[in-house]
C-alpha positions as CSV (number, residue, x, y, z in Angstrom):
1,X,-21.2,7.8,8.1
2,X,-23.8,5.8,6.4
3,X,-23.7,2.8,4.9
4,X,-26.4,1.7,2.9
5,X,-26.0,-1.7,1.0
6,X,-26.4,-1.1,-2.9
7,X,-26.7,-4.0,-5.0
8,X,-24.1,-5.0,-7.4
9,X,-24.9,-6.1,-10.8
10,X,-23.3,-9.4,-9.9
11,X,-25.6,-10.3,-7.2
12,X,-28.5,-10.1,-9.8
13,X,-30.4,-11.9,-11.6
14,X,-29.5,-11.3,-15.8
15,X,-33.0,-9.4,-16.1
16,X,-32.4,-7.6,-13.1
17,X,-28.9,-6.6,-14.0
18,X,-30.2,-5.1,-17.4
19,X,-33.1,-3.1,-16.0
20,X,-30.1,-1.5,-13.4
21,X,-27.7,-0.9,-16.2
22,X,-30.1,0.9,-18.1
23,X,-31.1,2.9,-15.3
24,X,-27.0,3.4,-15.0
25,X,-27.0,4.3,-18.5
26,X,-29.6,7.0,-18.0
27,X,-28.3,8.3,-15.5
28,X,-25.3,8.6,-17.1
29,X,-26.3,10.5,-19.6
30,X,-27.9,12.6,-17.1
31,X,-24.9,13.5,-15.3
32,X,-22.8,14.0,-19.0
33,X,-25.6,16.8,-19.6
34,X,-24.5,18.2,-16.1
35,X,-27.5,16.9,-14.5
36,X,-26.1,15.9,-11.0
37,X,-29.6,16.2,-9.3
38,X,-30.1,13.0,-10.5
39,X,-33.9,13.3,-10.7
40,X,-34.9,9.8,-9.7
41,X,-38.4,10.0,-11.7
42,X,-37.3,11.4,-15.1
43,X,-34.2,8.6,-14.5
44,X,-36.4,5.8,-14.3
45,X,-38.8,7.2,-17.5
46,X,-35.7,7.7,-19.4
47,X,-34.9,3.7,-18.7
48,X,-38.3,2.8,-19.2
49,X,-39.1,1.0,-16.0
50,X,-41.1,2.2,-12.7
51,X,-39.7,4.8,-10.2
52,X,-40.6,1.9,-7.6
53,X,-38.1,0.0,-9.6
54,X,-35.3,2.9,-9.7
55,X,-35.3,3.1,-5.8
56,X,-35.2,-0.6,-5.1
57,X,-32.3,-0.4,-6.7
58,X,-30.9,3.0,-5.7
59,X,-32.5,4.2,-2.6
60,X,-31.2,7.7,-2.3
61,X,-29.9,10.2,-5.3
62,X,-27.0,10.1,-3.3
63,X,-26.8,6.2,-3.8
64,X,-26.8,6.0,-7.6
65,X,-24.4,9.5,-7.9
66,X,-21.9,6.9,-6.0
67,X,-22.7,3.9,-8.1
68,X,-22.2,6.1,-11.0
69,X,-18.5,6.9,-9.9
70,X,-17.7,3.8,-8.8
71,X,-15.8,2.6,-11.6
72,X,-13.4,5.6,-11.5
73,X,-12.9,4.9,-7.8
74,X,-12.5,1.4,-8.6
75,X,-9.3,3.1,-11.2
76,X,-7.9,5.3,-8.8
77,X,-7.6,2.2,-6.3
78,X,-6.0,-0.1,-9.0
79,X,-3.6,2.6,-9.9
80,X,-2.8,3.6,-6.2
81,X,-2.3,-0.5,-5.3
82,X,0.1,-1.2,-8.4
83,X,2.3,1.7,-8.2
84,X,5.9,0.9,-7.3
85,X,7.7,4.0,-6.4
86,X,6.9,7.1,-4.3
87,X,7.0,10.2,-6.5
88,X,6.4,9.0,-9.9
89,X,3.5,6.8,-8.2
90,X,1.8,9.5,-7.3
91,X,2.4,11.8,-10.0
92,X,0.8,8.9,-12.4
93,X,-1.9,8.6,-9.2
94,X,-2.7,12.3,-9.6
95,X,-2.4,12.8,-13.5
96,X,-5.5,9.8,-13.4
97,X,-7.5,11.5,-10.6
98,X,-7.2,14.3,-12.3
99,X,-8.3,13.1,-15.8
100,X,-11.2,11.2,-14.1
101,X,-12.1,14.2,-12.0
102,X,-12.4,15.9,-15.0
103,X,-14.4,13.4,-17.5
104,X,-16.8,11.9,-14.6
105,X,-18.7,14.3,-12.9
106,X,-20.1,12.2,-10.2
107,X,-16.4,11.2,-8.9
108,X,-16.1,14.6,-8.3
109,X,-19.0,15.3,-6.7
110,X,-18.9,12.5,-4.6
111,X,-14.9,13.3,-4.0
112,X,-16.4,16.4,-2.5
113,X,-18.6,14.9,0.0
114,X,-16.8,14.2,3.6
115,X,-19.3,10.9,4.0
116,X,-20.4,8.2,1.8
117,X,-23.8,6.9,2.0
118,X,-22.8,3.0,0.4
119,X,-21.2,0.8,1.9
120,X,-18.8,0.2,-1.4
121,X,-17.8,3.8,-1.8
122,X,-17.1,3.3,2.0
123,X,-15.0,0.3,1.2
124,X,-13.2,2.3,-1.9
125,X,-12.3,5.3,-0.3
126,X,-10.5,3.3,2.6
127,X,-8.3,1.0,-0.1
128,X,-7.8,4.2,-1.7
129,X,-6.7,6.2,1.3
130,X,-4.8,3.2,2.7
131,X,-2.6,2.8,-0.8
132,X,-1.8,6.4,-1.1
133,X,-1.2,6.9,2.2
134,X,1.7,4.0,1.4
135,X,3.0,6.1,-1.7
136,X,3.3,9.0,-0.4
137,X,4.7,7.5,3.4
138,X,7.5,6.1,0.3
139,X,8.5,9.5,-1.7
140,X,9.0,11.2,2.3
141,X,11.5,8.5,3.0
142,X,12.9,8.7,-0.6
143,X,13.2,12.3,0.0
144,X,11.3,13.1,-2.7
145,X,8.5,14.7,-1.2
146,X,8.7,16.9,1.0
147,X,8.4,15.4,4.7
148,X,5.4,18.5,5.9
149,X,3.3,17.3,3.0
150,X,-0.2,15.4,4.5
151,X,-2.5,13.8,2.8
152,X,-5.4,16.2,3.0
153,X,-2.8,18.8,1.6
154,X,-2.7,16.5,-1.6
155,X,-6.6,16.7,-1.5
156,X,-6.9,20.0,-1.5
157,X,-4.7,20.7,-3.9
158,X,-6.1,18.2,-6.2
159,X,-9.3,19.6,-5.9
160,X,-7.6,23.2,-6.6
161,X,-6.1,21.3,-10.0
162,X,-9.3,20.5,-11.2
163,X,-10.7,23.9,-10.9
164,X,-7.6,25.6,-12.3
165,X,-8.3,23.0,-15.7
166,X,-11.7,24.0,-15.5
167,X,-11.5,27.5,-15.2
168,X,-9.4,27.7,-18.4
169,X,-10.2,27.6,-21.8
170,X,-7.9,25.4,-22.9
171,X,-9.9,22.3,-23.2
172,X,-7.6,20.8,-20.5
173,X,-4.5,21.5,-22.4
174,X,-3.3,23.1,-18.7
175,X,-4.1,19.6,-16.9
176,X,-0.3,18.1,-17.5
177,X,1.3,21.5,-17.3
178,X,-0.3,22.5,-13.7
179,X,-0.2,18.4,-12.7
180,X,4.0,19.0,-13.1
181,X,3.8,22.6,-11.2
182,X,2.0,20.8,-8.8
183,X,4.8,18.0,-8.2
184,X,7.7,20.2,-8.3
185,X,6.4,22.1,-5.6
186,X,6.1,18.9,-3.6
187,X,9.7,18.0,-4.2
188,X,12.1,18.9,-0.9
């Protein structure tokens, strides 16, 4: 597991930190087109600076696809840390994941991935783990989920969620209807 530093608009200078969130932006808007190849080139024309400038910032594609989801990770972990009880923390835990799964692209392709390149997304994905491991250690003792249940069960069937929305054309009408299927068959 790699862990390549990537530097955080904070740590910049003001001009700096504009330059990178216009590269973000682009990129953005790259990934919102279904673009996750994240051509590093057409990026950096799109933001009007230099390519050498896109990969001192981002040095892989696979760096700036993680920058790119870091905010939703950054969500998931806040939501995962503040929940108070077992089931109903989770179910709020999942109906987010699966609403940012969903909306942001490069969450779910870097969700996907079994290694992170960045040392953030490394740092994320731990807190994240960590806090819903805690949850769902909570709703077994509560008896409200199902003592067999793992967390890479949860995973899985998170990922299968997001396809099952997808797959439909419901414009993600499904998403709250399959998200409670998906809890009462947690349930003991």
């Amino acid at each position: 597991m790699a862990t390549a530093p990537t530097t955080s608009s904070a740590s910049l200078r003001a001009d700096s930190a504009r330059v990178r969130e216009r590269m973000l932006a682009a990129a953005r808007e790259r990934v919102a087109a279904g673009d996750l190849e994240l051509p590093m080139n057409a990026i950096a024309k799109d933001a009007g600076v230099g390519v050498g400038t896109m990969y001192r910032h981002f040095p892989t594609r696979r760096t700036l696809l993680e920058t790119l989801a870091g905010e939703s990770f950054e969500m998931l972990v806040a939501q995962a840390k503040a929940a108070t009880d077992g089931a109903e923390g989770l179910t709020d835990l999942f109906r987010l994941a699966l609403q940012r799964l969903l909306t942001d692209p490069s969450l779910a392709a870097v969700l996907a991935s079994p290694t992170f390149e960045c040392a953030e997304t490394v740092a994320l994905s731990q807190e994240l783990s960590g806090a819903f491991m805690q949850l769902l250690d909570k709703a077994k003792k509560a008896g409200t989920i199902r003592p067999d249940v793992t967390g890479d069960d949860l995973r899985r069937l998170m990922c299968g969620l997001q396809y099952a929305v997808r797959s439909g054309n419901d414009d993600n009408k499904a998403a709250e209807r399959y998200l409670d299927i998906l809890m009462k068959g947690l349930r003991p």
